[in-house]
BASE-523987 format. One record per residue (C-alpha): x, y, z; residue in three letters; residue number from 1. Coordinates in steps of 0.02 Angstrom, whole numbers. Example, Ala and Ser with C-alpha at 12.3 -4.5 7.8 and 13.67 -1.06 7.14 Angstrom:
REC     east    north       up   code   pos
REC      615     -225      390    ALA     1
REC      684      -53      357    SER     2
REM end
This chain:
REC     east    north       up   code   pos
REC    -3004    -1177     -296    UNK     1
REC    -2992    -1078     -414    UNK     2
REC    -3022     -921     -336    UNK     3
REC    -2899     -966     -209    UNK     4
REC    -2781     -989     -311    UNK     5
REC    -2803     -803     -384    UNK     6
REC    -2792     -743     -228    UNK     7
REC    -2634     -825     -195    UNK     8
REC    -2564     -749     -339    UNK     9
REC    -2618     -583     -313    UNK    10
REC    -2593     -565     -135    UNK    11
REC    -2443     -470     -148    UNK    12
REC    -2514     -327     -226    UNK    13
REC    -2660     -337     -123    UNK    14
REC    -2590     -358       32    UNK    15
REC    -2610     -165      107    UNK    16
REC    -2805     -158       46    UNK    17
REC    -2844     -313      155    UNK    18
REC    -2742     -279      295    UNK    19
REC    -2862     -219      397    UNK    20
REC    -2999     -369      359    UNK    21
REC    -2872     -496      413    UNK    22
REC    -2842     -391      581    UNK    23
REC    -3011     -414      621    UNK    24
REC    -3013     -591      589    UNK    25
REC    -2854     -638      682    UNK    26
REC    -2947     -682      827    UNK    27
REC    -3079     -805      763    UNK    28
REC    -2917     -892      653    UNK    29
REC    -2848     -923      823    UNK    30
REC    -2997    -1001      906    UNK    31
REC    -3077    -1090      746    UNK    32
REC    -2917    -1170      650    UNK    33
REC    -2749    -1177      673    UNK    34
REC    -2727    -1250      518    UNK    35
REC    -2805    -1114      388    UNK    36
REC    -2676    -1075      270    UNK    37
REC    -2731     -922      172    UNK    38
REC    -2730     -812      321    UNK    39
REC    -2564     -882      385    UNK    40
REC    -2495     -867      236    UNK    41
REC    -2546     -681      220    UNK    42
REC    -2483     -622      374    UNK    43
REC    -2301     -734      349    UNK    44
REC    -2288     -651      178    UNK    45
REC    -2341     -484      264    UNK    46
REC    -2184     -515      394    UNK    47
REC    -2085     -551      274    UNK    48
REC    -2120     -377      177    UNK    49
REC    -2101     -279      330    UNK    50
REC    -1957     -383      373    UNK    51
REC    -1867     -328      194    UNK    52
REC    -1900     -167      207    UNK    53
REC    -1829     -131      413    UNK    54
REC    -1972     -145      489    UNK    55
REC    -1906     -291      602    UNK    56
REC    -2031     -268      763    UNK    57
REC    -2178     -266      645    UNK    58
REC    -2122     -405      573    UNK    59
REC    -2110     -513      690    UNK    60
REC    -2279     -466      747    UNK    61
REC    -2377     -513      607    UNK    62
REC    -2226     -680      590    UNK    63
REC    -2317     -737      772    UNK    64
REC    -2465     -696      723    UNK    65
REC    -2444     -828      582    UNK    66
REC    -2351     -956      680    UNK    67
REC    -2541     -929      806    UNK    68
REC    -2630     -980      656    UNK    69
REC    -2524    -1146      592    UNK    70
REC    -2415    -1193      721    UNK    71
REC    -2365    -1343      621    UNK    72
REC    -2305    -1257      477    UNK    73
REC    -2111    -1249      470    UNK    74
REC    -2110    -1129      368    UNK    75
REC    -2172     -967      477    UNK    76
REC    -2043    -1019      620    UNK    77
REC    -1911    -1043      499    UNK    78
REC    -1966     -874      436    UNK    79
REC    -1961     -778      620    UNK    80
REC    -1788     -850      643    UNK    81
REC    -1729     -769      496    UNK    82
REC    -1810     -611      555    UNK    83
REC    -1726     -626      705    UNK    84
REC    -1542     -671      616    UNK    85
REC    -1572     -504      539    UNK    86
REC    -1602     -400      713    UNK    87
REC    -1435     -519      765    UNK    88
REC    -1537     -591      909    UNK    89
REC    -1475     -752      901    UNK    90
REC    -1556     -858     1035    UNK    91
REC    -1730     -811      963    UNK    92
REC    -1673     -887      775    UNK    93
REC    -1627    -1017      849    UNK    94
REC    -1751    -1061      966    UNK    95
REC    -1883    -1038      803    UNK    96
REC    -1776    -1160      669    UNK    97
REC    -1773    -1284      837    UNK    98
REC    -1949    -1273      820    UNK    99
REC    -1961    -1284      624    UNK   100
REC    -1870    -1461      649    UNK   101
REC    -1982    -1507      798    UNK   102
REC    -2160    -1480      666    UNK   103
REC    -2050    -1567      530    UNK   104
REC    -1880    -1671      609    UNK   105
REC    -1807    -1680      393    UNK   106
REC    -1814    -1506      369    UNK   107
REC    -1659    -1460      280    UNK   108
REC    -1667    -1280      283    UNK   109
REC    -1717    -1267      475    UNK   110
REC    -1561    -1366      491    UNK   111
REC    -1448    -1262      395    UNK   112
REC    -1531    -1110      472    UNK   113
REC    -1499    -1151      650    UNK   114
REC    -1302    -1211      592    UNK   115
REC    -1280    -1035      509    UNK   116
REC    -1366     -959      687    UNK   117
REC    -1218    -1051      762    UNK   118
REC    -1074     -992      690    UNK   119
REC    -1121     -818      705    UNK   120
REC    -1108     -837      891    UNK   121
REC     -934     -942      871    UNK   122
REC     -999    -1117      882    UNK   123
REC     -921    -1171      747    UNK   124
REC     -909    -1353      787    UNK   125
REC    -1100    -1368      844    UNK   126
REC    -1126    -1272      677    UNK   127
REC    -1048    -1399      579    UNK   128
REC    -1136    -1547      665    UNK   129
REC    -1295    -1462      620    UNK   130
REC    -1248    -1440      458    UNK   131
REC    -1219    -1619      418    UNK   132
REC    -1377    -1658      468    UNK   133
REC    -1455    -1548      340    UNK   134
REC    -1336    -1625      215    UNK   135
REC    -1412    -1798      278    UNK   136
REC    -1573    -1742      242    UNK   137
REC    -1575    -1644       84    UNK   138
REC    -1388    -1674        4    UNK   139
REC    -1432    -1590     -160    UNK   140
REC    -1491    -1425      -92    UNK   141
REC    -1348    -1286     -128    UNK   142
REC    -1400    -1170       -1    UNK   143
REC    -1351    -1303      125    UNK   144
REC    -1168    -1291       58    UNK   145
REC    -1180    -1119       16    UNK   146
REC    -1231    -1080      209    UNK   147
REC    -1101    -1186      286    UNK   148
REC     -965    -1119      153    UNK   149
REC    -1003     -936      230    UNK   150
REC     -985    -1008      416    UNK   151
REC     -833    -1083      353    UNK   152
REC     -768     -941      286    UNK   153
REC     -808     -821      441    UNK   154
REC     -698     -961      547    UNK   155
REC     -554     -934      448    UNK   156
REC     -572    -1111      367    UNK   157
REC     -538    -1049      195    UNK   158
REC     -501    -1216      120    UNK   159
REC     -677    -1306      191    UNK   160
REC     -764    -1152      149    UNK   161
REC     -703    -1175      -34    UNK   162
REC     -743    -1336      -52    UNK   163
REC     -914    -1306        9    UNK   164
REC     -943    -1170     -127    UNK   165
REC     -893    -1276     -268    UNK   166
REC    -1017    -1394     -210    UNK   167
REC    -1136    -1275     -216    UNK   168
REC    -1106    -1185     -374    UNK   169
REC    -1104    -1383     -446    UNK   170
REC    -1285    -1391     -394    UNK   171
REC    -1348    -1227     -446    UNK   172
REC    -1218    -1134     -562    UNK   173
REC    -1334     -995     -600    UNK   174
REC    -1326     -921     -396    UNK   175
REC    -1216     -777     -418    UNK   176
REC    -1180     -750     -240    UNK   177
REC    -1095     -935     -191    UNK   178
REC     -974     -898     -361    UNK   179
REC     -927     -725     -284    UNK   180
REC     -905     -777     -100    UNK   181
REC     -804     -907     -196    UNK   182
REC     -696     -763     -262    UNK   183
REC     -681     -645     -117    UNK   184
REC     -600     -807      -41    UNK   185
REC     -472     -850     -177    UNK   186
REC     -446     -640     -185    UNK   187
REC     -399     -666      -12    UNK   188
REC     -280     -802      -18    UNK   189
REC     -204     -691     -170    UNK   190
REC     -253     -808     -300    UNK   191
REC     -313     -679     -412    UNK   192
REC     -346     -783     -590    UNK   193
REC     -436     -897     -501    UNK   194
REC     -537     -745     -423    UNK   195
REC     -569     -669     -593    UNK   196
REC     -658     -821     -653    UNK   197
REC     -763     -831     -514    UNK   198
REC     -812     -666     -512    UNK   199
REC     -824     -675     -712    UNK   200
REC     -966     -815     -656    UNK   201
REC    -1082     -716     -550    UNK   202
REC    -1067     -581     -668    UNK   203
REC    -1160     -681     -777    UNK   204
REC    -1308     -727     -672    UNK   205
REC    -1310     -563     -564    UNK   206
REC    -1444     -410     -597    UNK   207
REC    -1317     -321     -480    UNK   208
REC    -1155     -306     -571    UNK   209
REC    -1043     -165     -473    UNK   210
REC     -952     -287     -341    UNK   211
REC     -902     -419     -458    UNK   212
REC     -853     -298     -584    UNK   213
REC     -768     -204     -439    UNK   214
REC     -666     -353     -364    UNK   215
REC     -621     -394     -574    UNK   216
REC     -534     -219     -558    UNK   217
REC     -431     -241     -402    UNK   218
REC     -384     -427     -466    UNK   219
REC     -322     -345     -626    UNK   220
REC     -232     -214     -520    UNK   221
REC     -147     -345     -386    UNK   222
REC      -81     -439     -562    UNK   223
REC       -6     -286     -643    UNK   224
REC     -142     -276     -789    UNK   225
REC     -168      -97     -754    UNK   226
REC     -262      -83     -907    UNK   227
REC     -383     -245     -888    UNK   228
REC     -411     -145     -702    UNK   229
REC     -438       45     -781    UNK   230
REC     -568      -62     -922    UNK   231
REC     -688     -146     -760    UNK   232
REC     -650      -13     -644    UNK   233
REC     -740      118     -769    UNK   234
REC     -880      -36     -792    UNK   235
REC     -891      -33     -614    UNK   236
REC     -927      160     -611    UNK   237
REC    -1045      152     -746    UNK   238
REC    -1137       16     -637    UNK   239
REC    -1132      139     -477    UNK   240
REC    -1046      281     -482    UNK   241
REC    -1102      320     -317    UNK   242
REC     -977      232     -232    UNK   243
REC     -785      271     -189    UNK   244
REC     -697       92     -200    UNK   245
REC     -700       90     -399    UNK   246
REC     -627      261     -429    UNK   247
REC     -497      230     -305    UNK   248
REC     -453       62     -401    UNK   249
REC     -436      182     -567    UNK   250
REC     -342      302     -496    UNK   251
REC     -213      169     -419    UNK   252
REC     -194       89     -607    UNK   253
REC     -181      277     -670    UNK   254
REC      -25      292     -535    UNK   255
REC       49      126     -606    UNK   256
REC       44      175     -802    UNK   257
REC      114      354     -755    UNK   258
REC      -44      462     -791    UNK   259
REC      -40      593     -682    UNK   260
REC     -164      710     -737    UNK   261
REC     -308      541     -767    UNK   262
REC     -249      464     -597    UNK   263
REC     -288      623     -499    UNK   264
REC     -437      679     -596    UNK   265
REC     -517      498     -551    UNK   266
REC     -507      561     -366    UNK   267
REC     -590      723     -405    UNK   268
REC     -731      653     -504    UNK   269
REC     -752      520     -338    UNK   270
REC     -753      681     -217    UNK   271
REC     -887      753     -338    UNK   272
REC    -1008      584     -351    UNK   273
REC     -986      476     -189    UNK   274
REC     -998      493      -10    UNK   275
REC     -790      492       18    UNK   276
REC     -715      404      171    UNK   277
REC     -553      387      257    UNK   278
REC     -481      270      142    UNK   279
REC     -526      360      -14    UNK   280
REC     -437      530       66    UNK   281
REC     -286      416      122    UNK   282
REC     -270      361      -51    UNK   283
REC     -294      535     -123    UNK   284
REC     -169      596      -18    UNK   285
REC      -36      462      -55    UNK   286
REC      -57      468     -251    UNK   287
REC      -14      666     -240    UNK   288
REC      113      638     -134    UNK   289
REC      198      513     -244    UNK   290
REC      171      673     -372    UNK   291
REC      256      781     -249    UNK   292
REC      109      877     -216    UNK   293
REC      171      892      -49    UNK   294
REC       49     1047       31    UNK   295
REC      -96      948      -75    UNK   296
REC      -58      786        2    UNK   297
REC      -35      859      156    UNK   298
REC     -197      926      162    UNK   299
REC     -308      778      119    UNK   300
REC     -202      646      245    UNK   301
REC     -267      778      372    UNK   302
REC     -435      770      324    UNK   303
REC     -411      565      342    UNK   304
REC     -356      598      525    UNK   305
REC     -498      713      559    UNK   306
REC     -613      556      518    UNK   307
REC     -488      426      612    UNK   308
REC     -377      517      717    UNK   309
REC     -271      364      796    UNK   310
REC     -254      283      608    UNK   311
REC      -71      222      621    UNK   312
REC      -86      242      414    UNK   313
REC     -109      421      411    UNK   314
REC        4      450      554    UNK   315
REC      128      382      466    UNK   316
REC      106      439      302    UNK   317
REC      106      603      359    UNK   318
REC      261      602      467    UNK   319
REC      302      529      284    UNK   320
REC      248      675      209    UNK   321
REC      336      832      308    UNK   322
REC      499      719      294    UNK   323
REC      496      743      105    UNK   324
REC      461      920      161    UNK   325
REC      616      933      274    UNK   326
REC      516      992      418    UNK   327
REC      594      869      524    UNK   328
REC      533      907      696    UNK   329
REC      334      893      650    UNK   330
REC      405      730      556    UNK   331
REC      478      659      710    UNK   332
REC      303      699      806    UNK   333
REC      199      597      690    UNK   334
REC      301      441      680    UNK   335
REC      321      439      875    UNK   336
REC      134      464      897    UNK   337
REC      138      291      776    UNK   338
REC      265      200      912    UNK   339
REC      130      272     1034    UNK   340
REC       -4      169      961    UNK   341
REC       83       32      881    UNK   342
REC      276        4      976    UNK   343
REC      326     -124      840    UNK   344
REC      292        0      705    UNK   345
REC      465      -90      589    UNK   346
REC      445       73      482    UNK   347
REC      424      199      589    UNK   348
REC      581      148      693    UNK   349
REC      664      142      529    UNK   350
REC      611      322      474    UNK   351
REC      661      403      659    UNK   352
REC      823      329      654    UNK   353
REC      848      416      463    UNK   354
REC      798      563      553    UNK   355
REC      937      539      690    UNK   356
REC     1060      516      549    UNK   357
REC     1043      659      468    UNK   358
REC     1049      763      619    UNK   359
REC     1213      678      655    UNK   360
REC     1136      572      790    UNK   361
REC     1224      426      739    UNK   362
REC     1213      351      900    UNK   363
REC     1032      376      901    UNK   364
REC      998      314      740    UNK   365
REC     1077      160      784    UNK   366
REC      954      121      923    UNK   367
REC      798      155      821    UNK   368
REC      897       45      668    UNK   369
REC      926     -105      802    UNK   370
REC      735     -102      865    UNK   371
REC      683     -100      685    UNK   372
REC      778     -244      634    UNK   373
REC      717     -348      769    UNK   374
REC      567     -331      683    UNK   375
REC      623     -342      499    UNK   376
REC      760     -456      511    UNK   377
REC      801     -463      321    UNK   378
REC      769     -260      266    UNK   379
REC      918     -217      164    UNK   380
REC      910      -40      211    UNK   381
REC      928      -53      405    UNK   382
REC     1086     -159      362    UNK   383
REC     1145      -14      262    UNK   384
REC     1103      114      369    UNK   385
REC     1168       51      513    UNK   386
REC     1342       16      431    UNK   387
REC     1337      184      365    UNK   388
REC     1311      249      551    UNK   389
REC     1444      123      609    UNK   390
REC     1556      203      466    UNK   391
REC     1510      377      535    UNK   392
REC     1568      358      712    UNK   393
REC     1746      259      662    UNK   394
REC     1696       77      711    UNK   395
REC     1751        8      534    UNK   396
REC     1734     -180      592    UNK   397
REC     1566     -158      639    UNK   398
REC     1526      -65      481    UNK   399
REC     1599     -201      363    UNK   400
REC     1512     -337      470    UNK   401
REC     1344     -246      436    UNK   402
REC     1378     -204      242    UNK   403
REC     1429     -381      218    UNK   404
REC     1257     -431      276    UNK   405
REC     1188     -312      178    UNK   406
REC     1260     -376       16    UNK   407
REC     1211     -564       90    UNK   408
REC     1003     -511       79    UNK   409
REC     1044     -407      -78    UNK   410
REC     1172     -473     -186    UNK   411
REC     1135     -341     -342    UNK   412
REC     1150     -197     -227    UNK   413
REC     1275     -101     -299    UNK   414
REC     1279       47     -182    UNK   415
REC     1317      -81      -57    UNK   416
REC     1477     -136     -120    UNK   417
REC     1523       39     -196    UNK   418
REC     1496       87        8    UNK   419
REC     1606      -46       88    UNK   420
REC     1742      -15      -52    UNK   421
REC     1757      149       18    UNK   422
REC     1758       80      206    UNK   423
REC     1911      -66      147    UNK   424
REC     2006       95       78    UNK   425
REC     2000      180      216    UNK   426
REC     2064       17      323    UNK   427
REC     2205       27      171    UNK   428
REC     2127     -156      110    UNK   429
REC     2156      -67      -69    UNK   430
REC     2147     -229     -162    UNK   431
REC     1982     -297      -88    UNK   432
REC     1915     -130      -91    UNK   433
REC     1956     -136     -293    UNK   434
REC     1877     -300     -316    UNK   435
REC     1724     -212     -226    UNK   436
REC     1721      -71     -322    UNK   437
REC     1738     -172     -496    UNK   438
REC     1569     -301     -420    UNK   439
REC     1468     -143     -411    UNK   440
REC     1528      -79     -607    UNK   441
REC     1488     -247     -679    UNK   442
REC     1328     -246     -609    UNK   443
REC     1277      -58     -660    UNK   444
REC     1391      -22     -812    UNK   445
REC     1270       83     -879    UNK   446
REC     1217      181     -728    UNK   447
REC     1299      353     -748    UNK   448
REC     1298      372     -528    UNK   449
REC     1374      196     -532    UNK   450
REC     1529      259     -644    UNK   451
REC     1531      407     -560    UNK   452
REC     1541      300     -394    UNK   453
REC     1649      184     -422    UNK   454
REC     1774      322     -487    UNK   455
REC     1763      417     -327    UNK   456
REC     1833      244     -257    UNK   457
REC     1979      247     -358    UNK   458
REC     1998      396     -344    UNK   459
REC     2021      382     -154    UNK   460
REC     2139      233     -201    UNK   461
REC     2271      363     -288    UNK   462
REC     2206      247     -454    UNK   463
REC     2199      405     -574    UNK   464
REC     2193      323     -722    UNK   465
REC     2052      220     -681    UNK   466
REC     1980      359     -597    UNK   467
REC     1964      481     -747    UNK   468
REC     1888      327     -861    UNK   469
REC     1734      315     -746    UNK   470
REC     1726      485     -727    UNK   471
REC     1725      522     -889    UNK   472
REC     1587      385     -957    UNK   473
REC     1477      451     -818    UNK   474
REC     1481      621     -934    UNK   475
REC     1463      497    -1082    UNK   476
REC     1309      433     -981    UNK   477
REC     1244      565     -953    UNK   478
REC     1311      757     -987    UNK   479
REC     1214      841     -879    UNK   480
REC     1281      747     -710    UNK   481
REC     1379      888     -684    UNK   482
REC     1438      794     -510    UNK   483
REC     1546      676     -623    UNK   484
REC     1628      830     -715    UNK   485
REC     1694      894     -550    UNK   486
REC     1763      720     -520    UNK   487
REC     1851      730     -685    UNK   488
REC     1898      910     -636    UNK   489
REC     1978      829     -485    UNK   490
REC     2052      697     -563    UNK   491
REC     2169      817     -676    UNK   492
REC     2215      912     -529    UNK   493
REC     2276      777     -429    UNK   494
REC     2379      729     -588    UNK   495
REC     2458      905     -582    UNK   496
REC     2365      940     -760    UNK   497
REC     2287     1098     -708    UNK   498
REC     2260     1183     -864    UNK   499
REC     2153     1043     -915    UNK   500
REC     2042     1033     -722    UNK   501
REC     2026     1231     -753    UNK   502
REC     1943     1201     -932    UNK   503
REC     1821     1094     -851    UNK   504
REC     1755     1229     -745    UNK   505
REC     1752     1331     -890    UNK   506
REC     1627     1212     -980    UNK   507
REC     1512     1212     -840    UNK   508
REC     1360     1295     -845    UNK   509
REC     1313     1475     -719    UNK   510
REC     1182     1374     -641    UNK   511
REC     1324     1231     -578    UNK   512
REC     1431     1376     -539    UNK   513
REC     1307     1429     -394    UNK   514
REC     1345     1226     -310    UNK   515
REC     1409     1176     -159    UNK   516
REC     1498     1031     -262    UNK   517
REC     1568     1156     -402    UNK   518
REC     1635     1272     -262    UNK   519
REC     1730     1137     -159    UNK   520
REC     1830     1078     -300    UNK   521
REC     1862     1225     -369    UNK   522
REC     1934     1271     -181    UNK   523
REC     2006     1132     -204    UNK   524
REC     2097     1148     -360    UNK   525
REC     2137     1322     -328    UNK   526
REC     2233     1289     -165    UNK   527
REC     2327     1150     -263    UNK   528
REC     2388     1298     -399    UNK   529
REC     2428     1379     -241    UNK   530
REC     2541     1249     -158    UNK   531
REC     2619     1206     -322    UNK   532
REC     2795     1267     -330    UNK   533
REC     2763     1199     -532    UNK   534
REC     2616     1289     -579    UNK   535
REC     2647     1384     -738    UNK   536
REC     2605     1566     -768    UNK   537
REC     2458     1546     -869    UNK   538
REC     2378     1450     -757    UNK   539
REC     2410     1565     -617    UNK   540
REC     2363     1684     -715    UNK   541
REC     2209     1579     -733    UNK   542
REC     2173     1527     -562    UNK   543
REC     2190     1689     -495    UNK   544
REC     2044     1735     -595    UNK   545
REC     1951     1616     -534    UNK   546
REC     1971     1682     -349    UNK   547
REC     1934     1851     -386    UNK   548
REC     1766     1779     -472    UNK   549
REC     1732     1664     -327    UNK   550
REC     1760     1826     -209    UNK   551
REC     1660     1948     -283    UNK   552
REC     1505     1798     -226    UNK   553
REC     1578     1747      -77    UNK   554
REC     1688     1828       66    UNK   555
REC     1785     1686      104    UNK   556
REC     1946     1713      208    UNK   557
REC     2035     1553      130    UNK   558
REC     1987     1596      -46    UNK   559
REC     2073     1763        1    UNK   560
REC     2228     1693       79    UNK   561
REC     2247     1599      -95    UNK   562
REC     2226     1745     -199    UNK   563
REC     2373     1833      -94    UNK   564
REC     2484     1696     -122    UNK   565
REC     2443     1666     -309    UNK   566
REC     2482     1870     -331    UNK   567
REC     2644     1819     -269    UNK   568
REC     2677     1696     -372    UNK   569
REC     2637     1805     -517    UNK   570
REC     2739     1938     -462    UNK   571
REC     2880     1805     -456    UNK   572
REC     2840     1781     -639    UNK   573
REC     2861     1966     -679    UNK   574
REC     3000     1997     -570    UNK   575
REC     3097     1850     -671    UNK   576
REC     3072     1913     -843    UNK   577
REM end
């Protein structure tokens, strides 16, 4: 005995020497005993080698060989059926665990085999039926519940399937796999503590440590801890840094804290050390887009669509991407090749109808707005959009009905109200407009565009006074805003105080000069003087200057036709004293 016993023990590293002896014995085990355990061991455990290492027709060779020799062992069906699982032929598994329970009917694991056989081929009900009967029969194995937790799982039956891995995990706490299927279900029902723990568990117990530590990462990133995430994510790499799904999780919590330089070198060390896929160069792609890489981006989102060309993702993001650019046209092309693939595309409906808008295609837009809110009944943004097209094209009542629903889904959105004060103004509804207007300060008071905005209001209301005090804390706010300087440049003018609107322009700096902004008002002003039968001499004098500096930029005939009659005015002056 005791030299079978040795030889037991030592079989596994002996198995290749004696291969060929128990070839040539095969056939006088079949004849002489069906019941001789040493050889039908060897060639099961031999099966079950070849069978771990891909060799799945040899395998199941040497696994009938063995089932030959000791047909009534369970154990080198229940074997063959797992052989088969793993070549996915499901009919042979199961037709091997039927015959595991056949030599022995209370045969847990032939039980839970067969149920597991099951619900990869969708019979989830037979599965489970099958599975209580290896609960019957063995209720305190955990591989029964950790079996039928998976099945569970694969059905979509996330709260069985839970309830199966506790059980499991209460019988044999030191299985790391049950405690991180336990997690990848709670990370998919969002429940990312609760994940954390679990996968905290298995990383305990597990020689293997890069998934848990992995899945710890992205927990720590869907909760916000971006440092927690860039602490297991760099674990995870030191685990494996052979693989892309850990550097993409630092680079994402690099994005989050603002670390440009550590977020984008994280991608570039991935490129370097794993084998990349389209994911990886999707994510690449967004995070230097977000740093307005644009060409960079560009490039990589391309090399995404080389590996998946009909990925709506990279479509999009790259119709995204020459948007930013202003190249509108290829922009247009990529989102419609989205609609191609996916018609209900809520975003890229959205983004076409933008496109439509600022073409002037208001009508347009409003037909790509309508389809996308179908879709995303409760988006802010196609409420305001589509007002502001309504707005464009003169139906006010439509407008207002769309802002007000706008403000409805987003009560704190200031440019919302600032937006429909400036539609009631225009209806002459001065005093709701006002009470608009004043919503959107007292929400933003310290927003330098939202005093800026809500002066423009007043100022359309002919409410100078209020006007100018907006105006001028937007400066406060913020000096360089040079927008809100023009508005207090404005402001004076309208008041008929134009030495004070031309010392505004006199503060500003050469680069504002050069504005679209700085020139309108300064037309504007200008052509005020000019109309003026008050304007003094000094600040004829003065304005006059300004047109000969705005014409030696510009050749603009109305800038002209203002200097002509501000030299007449002056002349008046001369001719007087």
């Amino acid at each position: 005995m005791a030299k079978v016993k040795d030889f037991l023990l030592n079989f596994g590293a002996e198995i290749k020497k004696n291969i060929d002896k128990f070839d040539i014995f095969v056939k006088k085990y079949k004849a002489v005993s069906q019941t001789s355990q040493i050889p039908s061991t060897a060639y099961m455990n031999w099966g079950i080698e070849l069978a771990q290492n891909g060799k799945i027709d040899e395998a199941v060779d040497k696994l009938r060989t063995a089932t030959l020799m000791a047909s009534q062992n369970p154990g080198v069906y229940i074997n063959l059926g797992i052989t088969f699982l793993r070549q996915k032929n499901f009919d042979e598994a199961i037709k091997n665990f039927r015959q595991a329970i056949k030599v022995d009917k209370y045969n847990s694991k032939a039980y839970a085999l067969w149920a597991s056989a099951l619900s990869e081929i969708g019979d989830l009900k037979g599965a489970i039926d099958i599975y209580k009967l290896a609960q019957k029969y063995d209720s305190r194995d955990p591989d029964i519940y950790l079996n039928w937790g998976i099945s569970l799982a694969r059905a979509g039956k996330k709260r069985e399937a839970r309830e199966k891995f506790r059980k499991s995990v209460s019988l044999n706490p030191i299985n790391p796999v049950t405690s991180f299927l336990w997690g990848l279900i709670l990370y998919e029902d969002a429940e990312y503590q609760e994940a954390i723990s679990k996968f905290s568990h298995s990383l305990i117990y597990s020689q293997e440590k890069y998934d848990a530590l992995y899945y710890i990462s992205l927990c720590h990133l869907k909760l916000n801890n971006y440092e927690s995430a860039i602490k297991y994510a760099n674990e995870a790499i030191k685990e494996n840094n052979t693989s892309a799904d850990a550097y993409i999780v630092l680079a994402d919590a690099y994005l989050k804290t603002g670390e440009e330089e550590k977020c984008l070198n994280a991608f570039i060390d991935a490129n370097n050390n794993t084998q990349t896929n389209t994911q990886f160069f999707i994510n690449w792609g967004l995070a230097l887009q977000h740093y307005h890489h644009i060409d960079a981006a560009r490039e990589k989102l391309n090399q995404a669509l080389i590996l998946e060309p009909n990925n709506i993702v990279i479509l999009f993001n790259l119709g995204v991407n020459y948007l930013l650019s202003k190249e509108y046209t290829q922009a247009e092309e990529f989102f419609a090749r989205v609609l191609e693939i996916t018609p209900e595309h809520a975003q890229a409906l959205f983004n076409l109808g933008a496109l439509s808008f600022d073409k002037g295609d208001y009508h347009r837009a409003l037909e790509f707005y309508k389809k996308s809110l179908q879709l995303d009944k409760k988006n802010t943004r196609i409420y305001y959009n589509m007002a502001n097209c309504y707005y464009k094209i003169g139906e006010l009542d439509d407008a207002a009905q769309y802002f007000k629903k706008c403000i409805e889904y987003s009560p704190n959105l200031t440019q919302a109200y600032i937006s429909y004060a400036h539609l009631l103004a225009d209806k002459g509804e001065c005093l709701e407009a006002q009470r608009k207007a004043r919503s959107a300060y007292l929400m933003d008071k310290d927003s330098c565009y939202t005093n800026f905005a809500v002066g423009a209001v007043y100022l359309k209301l002919g409410r100078f006074d209020d006007a100018l005090e907006r105006f001028e804390n937007s400066v406060k706010l913020n000096p360089e805003y040079y927008i809100a300087s023009l508005g207090v440049a404005e402001v004076h003018c309208r008041r008929g105080e134009y030495e004070k609107s031309l010392e505004v322009f006199a503060s500003l700096s050469e680069q504002v000069k050069e504005t679209n902004e700085y020139l309108n008002i300064l037309y504007l002003v200008l052509h005020t003087i000019a109309d003026d039968r008050n304007s003094s001499q000094s600040v004829v004098n003065s304005a006059l200057q300004y047109c000969n500096k705005f014409l030696e930029q510009y050749n603009n005939d109305k800038v002209l036709e203002i200097k002509n009659i501000l030299i007449e005015k002056q002349n008046q002056f001369e001719a007087n004293q």
